[in-house]
Structure formats: C-alpha cells, structure tokens
Residue frames as qw, qx, qy, qz and C-alpha x, y, z in Angstrom:
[[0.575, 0.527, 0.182, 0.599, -17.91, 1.29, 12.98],
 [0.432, -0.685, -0.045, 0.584, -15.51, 4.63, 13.72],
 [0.519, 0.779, 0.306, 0.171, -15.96, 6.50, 10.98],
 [0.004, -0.959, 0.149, -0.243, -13.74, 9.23, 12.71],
 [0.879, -0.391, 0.114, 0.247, -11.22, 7.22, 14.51],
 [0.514, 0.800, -0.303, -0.066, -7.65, 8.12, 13.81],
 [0.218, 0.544, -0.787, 0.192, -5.41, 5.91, 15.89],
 [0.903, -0.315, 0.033, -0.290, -6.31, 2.43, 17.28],
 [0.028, 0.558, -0.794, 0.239, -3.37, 1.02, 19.44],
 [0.905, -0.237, 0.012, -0.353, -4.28, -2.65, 19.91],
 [0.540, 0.509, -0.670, -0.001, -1.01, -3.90, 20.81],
 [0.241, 0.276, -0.845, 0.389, -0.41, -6.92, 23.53],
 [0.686, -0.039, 0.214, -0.694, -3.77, -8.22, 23.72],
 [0.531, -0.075, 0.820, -0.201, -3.44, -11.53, 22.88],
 [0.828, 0.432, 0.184, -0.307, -5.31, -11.78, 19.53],
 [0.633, -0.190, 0.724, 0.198, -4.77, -14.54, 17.82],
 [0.341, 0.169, 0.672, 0.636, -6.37, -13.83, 14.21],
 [0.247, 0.457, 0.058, -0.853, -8.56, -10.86, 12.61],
 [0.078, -0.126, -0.865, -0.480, -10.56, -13.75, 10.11],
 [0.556, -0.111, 0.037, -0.823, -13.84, -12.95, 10.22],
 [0.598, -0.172, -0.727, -0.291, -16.15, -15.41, 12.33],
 [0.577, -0.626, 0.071, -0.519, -17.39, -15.84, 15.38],
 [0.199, 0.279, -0.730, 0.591, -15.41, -16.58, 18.77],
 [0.021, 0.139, 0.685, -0.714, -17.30, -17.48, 21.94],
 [0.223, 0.726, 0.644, 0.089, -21.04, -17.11, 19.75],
 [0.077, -0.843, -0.077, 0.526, -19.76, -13.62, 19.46],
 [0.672, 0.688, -0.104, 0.255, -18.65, -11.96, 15.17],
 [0.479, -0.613, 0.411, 0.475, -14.70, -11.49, 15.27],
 [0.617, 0.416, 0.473, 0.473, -12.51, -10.67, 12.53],
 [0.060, 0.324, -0.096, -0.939, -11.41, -6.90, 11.03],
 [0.366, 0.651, 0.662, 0.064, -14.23, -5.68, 9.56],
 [0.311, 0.443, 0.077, 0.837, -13.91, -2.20, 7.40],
 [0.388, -0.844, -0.370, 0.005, -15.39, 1.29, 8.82],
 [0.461, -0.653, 0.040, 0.600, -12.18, 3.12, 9.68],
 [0.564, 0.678, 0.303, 0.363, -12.06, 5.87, 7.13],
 [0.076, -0.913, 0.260, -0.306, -10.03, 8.56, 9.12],
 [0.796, -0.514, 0.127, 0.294, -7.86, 5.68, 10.53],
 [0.018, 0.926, -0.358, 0.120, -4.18, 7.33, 10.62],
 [0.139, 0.465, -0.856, 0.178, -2.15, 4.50, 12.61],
 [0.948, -0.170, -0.028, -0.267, -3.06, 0.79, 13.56],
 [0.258, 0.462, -0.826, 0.195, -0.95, -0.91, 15.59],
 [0.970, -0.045, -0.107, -0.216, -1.26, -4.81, 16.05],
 [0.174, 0.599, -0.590, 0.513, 2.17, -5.27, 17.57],
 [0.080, -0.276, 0.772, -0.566, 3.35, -7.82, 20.11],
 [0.895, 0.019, 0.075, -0.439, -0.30, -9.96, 19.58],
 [0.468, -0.155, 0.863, 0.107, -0.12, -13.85, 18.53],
 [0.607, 0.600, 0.035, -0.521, -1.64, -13.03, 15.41],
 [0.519, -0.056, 0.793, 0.315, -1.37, -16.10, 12.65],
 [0.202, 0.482, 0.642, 0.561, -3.87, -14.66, 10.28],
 [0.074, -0.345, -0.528, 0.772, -4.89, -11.55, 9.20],
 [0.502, 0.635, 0.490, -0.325, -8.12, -12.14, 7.52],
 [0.367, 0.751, 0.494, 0.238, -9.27, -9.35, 5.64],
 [0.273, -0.700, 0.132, 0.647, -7.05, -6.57, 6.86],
 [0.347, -0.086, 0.501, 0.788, -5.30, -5.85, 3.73],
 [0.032, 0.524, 0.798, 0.297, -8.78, -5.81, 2.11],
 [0.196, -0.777, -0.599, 0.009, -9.85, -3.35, 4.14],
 [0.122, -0.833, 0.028, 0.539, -7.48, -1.06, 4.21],
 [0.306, -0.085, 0.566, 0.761, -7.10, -0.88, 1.08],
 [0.061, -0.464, -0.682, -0.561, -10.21, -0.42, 0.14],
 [0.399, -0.789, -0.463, -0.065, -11.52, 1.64, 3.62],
 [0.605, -0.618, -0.257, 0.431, -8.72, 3.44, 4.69],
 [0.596, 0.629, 0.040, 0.497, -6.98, 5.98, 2.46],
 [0.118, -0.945, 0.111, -0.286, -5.69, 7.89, 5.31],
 [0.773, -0.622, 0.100, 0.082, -3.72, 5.48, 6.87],
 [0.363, 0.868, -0.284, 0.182, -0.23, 6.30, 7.63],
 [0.006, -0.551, 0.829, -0.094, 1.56, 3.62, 10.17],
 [0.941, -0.087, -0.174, -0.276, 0.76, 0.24, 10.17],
 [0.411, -0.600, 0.586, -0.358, 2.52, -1.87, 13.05],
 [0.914, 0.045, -0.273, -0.297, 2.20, -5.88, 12.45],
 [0.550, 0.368, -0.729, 0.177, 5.84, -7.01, 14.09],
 [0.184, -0.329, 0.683, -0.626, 6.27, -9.30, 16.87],
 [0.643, -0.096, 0.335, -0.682, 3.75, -11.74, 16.06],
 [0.504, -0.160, 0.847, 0.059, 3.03, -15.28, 14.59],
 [0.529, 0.672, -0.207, -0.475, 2.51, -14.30, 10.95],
 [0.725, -0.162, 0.525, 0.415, 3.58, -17.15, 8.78],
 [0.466, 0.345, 0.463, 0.670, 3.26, -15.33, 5.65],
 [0.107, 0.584, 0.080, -0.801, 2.98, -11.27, 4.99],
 [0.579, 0.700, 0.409, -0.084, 0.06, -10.80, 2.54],
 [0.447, 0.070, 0.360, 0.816, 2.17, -9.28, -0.47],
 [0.092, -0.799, -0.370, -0.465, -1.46, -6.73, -1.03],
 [0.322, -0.873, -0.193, 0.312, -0.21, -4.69, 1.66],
 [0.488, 0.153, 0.437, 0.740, 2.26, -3.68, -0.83],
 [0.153, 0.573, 0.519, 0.616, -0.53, -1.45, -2.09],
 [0.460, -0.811, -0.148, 0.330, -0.88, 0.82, 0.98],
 [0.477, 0.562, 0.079, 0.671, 1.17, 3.93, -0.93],
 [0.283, -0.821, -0.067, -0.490, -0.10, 5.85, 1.80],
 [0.816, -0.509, -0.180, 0.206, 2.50, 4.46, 4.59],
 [0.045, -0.876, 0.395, -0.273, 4.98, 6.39, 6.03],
 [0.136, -0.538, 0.764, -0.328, 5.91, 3.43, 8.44],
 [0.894, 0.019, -0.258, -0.366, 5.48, -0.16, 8.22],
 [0.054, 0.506, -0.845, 0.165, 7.09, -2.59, 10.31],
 [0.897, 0.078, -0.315, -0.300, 6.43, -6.71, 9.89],
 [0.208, 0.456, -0.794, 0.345, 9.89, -7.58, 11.74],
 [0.303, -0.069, 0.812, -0.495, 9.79, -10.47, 14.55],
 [0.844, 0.126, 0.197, -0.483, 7.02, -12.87, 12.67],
 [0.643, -0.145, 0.723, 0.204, 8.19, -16.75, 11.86],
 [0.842, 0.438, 0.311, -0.045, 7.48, -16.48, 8.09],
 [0.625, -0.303, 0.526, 0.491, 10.32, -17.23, 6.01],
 [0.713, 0.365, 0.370, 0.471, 9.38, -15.67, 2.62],
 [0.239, 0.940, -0.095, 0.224, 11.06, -12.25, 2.94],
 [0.652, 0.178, -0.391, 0.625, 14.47, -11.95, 3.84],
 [0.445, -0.724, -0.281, 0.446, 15.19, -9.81, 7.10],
 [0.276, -0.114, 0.402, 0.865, 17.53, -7.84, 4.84],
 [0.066, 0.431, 0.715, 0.546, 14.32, -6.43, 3.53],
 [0.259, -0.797, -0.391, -0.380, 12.18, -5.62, 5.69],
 [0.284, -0.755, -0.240, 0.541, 14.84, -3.43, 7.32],
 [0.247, 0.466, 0.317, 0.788, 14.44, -1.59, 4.26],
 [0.248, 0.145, 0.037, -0.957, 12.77, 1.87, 4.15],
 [0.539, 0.434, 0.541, -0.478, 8.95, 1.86, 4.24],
 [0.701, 0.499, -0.083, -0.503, 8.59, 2.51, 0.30],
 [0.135, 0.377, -0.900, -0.170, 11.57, -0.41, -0.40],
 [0.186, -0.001, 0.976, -0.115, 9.69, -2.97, 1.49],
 [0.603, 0.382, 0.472, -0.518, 6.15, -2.14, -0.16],
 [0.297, 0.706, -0.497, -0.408, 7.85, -2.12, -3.41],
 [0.081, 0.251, -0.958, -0.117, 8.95, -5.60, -2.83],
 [0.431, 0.237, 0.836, -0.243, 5.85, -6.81, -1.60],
 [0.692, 0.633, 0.122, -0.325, 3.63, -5.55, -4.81],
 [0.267, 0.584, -0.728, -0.239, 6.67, -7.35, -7.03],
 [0.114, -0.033, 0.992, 0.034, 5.69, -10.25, -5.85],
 [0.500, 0.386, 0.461, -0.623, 2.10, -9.85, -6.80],
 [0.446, 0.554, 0.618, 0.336, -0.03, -11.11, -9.68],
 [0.129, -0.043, 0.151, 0.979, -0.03, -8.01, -11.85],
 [0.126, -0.415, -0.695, -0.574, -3.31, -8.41, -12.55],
 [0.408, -0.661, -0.553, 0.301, -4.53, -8.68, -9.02],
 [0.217, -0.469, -0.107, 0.849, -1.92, -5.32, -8.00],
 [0.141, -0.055, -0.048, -0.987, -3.83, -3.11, -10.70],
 [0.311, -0.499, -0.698, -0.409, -7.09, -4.26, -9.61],
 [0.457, -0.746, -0.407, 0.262, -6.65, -3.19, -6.01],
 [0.155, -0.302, 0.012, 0.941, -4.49, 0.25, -6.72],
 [0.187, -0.302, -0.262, -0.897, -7.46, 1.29, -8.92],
 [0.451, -0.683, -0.569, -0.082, -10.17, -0.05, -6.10],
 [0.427, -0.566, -0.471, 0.526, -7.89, 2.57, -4.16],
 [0.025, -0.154, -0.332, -0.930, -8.06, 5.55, -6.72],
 [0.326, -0.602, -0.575, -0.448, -11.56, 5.15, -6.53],
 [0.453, -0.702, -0.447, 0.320, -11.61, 4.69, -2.71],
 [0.482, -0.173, 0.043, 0.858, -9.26, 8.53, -2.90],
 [0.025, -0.165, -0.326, -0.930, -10.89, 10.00, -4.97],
 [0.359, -0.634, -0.545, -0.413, -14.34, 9.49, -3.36],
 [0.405, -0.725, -0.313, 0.461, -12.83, 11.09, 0.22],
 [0.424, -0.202, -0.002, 0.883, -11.31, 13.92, -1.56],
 [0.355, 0.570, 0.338, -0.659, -13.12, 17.02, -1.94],
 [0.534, 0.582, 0.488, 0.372, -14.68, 18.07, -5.49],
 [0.063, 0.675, 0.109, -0.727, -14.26, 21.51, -6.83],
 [0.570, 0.641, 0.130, -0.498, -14.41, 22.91, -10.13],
 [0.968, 0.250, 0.033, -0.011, -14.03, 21.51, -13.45],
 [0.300, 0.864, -0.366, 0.173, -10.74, 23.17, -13.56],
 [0.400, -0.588, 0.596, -0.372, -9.43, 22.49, -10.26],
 [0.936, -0.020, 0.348, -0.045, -11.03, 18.66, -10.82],
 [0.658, 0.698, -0.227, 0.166, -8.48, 18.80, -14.31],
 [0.125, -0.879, 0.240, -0.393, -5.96, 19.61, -12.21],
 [0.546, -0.405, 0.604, -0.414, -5.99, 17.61, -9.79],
 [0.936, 0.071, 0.323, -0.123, -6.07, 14.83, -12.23],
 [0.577, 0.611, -0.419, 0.343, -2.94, 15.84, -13.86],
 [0.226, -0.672, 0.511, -0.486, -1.41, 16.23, -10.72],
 [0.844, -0.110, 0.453, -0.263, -2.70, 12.45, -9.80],
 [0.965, 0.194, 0.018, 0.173, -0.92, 11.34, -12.46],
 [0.386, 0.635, -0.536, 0.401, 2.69, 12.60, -11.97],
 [0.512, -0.385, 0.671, -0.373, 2.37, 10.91, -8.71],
 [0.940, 0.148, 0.269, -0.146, 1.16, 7.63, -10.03],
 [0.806, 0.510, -0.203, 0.222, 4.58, 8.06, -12.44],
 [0.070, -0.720, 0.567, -0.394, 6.72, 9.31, -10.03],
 [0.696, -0.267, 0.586, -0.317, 5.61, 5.88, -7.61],
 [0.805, 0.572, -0.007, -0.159, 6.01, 3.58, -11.07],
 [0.559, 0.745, -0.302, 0.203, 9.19, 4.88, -11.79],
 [0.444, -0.593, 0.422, -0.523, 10.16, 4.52, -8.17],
 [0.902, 0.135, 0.062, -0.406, 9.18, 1.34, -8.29],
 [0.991, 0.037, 0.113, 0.067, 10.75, -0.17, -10.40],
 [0.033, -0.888, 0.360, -0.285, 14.13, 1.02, -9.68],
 [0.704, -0.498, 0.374, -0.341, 13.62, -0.57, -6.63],
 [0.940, 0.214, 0.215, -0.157, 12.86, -3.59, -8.32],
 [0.526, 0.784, -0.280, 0.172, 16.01, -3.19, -10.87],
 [0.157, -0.708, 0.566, -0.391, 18.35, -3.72, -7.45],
 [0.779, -0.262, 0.551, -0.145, 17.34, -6.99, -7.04],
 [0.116, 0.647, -0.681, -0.323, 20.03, -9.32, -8.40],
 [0.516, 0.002, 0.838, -0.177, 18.16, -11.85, -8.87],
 [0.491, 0.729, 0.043, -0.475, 16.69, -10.36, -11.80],
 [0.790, 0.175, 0.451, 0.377, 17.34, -12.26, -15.60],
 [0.206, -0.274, 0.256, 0.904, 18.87, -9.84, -18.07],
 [0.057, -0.410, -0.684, -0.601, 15.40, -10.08, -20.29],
 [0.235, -0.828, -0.509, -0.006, 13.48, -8.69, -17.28],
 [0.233, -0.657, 0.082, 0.712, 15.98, -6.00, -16.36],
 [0.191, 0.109, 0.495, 0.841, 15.85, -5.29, -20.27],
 [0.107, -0.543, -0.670, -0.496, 12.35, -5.30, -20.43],
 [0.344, -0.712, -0.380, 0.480, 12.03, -3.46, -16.53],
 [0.320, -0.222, 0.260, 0.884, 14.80, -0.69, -18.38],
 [0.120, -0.323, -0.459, -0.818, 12.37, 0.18, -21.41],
 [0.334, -0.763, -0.515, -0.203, 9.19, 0.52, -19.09],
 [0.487, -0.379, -0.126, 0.776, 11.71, 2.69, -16.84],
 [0.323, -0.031, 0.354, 0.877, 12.39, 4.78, -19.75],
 [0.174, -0.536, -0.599, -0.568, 8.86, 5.01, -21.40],
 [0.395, -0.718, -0.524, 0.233, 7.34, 5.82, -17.45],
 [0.341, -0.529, 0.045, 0.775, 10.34, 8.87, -17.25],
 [0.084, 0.343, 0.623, 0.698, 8.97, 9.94, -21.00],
 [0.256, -0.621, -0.572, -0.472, 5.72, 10.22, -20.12],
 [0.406, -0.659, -0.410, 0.483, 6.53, 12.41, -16.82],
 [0.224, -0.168, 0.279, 0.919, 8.38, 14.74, -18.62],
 [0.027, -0.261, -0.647, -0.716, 5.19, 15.12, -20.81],
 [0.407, -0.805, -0.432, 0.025, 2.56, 15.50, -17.76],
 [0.344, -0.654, -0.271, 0.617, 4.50, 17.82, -16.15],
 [0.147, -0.169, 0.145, 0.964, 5.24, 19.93, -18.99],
 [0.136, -0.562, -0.541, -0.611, 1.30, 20.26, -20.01],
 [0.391, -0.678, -0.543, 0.303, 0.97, 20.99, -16.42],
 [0.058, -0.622, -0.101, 0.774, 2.71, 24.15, -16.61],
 [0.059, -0.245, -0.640, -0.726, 1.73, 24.63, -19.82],
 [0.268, -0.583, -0.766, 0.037, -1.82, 24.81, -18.15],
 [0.420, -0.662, -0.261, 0.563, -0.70, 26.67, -15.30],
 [0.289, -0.258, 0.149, 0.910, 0.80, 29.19, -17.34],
 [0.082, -0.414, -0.629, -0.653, -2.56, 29.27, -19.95]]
C-alpha cells in the first residue's frame, strides 16, 4: 500500500487483467490503498478485466483526478465508474466493447460519466455515491460545529448542482420516451427548487 502516492503511470506493460488472484503463485489484481492517488493511467495494456478497480476507487480514492483506461481489450466499461465525480479526465477510447457509442465517449469528461451512471441500477448508483460521501468526508478535515454546518450546506449545493447537471445531460438523449422526459422534467424542476432554497439559507447564514 501507497498511502501517499499521487500518480501511478502503468501504461504499456502488458497487463492483461487487475482481478484479484494469484499469477505465477504470486496475489495479482488492484487492491485499494491509494488514498492521495491523483492520476492512474492503464493505457495501451491488454487489459480484458478490471476486477475491482471501480470498487476501489470509489471507495479508496477521493482524490483522484485522471483516469486513463483507452487502448486496451475492455469488452465492457463498468458503468460504476460513472461515480468518480472527482474526474477531470477520463478517456476509455480504443477498447472492442460495443455498448457505448464512440459518439460518446468523445464527449466531455462529466457527459460521459453522466451516461455511464444512467445506465446504472439506481439503487446500486446511490449506494456507491453515499459509500463515497462517507469515503470524503472521512479525508476532509473537521473543524467547528459551525464551519462543519457549513460545509454541509455547501456539500449539498454541489450534490444539486451535479443532479441537475445530470440530468440535463440525460434529457439530450433522444432516445428518451416522453413519460421519462416528463417525469426527468419535474425532478429537473424540483432539484432547481431546492437549490434556490440551499443557497438562499446559505447566505442567509452567512449574513446571520
């Protein structure tokens, strides 16, 4: 484990999958431990599977901020990397699997995470965004009760701002029936409500 690590370039090495088990009598597989990781690139491998990755950074990494994966022999892109809010840069391009269009993933970094948590089980996608609240909130500092108030108002207008974001996104895809773009429209609305209301107790706060 690299507790402090912030960039691990492992690209054109040959690996072939990051499942946990054991190669040559020897453990293989991602295992967690990178809590200051920043960028992982996995680029230009023969990777076919990739374990537990997702798993782990979601649930070990809250810092990371590019994640690399194209160029390799992916047949399917886990849709839980979706949950990785924290990417700036995400590229999957150049892997044989066939359920995202290419037209996607040369979206922008928040388009193409957007799509991937749309395709998720809803249930599953808020179990693992709150296993990363948790993981967030236990690397960020503490301070006082005020500041902790704060800083949880402030955590939500992000969380509505990324929501509202969201499903926008979502809204663009024309595949959509008119009952889910009805029903996408009111949760639109209600999400842009209820910003307006956090932000105005915020300065309301701020101003008390």
């Amino acid at each position: 484990k690299l507790p402090a690590l912030t960039s691990l370039v492992m690209s054109n090495n040959c690996l072939r999958t990051l499942e946990v088990g054991k190669n040559d009598d020897m453990n293989s597989g991602w295992l967690d431990g990178f809590k200051a990781l920043e960028t992982l690139d996995l680029s230009s491998n023969k990777l076919t599977d990739l374990g537990d990755l997702p798993r782990c950074l979601i649930e070990h990494s809250p810092c990371l901020r590019n994640l690399f994966l194209q160029n390799n022999e992916l047949p399917i892109i886990p849709p839980a990397l979706g949950v990785l809010r924290s990417l700036t840069s995400f590229d999957v391009r150049g892997n044989p699997q066939r359920g995202i269009r290419m037209g996607v993933l040369d979206r922008s970094c928040p388009e193409i995470l957007a799509y991937l948590r749309s395709r998720m089980d809803e249930a599953d996608l808020r179990s693992m965004e709150a296993k990363m609240g948790e993981v967030a909130s236990a690397n960020s500092s503490t301070a006082g009760s005020a500041g902790a108030a704060e800083a949880d108002g402030s955590g939500k207008v992000q969380q509505l701002k990324e929501a509202i974001e969201d499903i926008t996104i979502q809204l663009n895809n024309v595949h959509l029936t008119e009952a889910k773009k009805y029903a996408m429209k009111k949760s639109l609305a209600l999400h842009k409500a209820n910003l307006i209301k956090e932000e105005r107790r915020l300065r309301m706060q701020a101003g008390g």
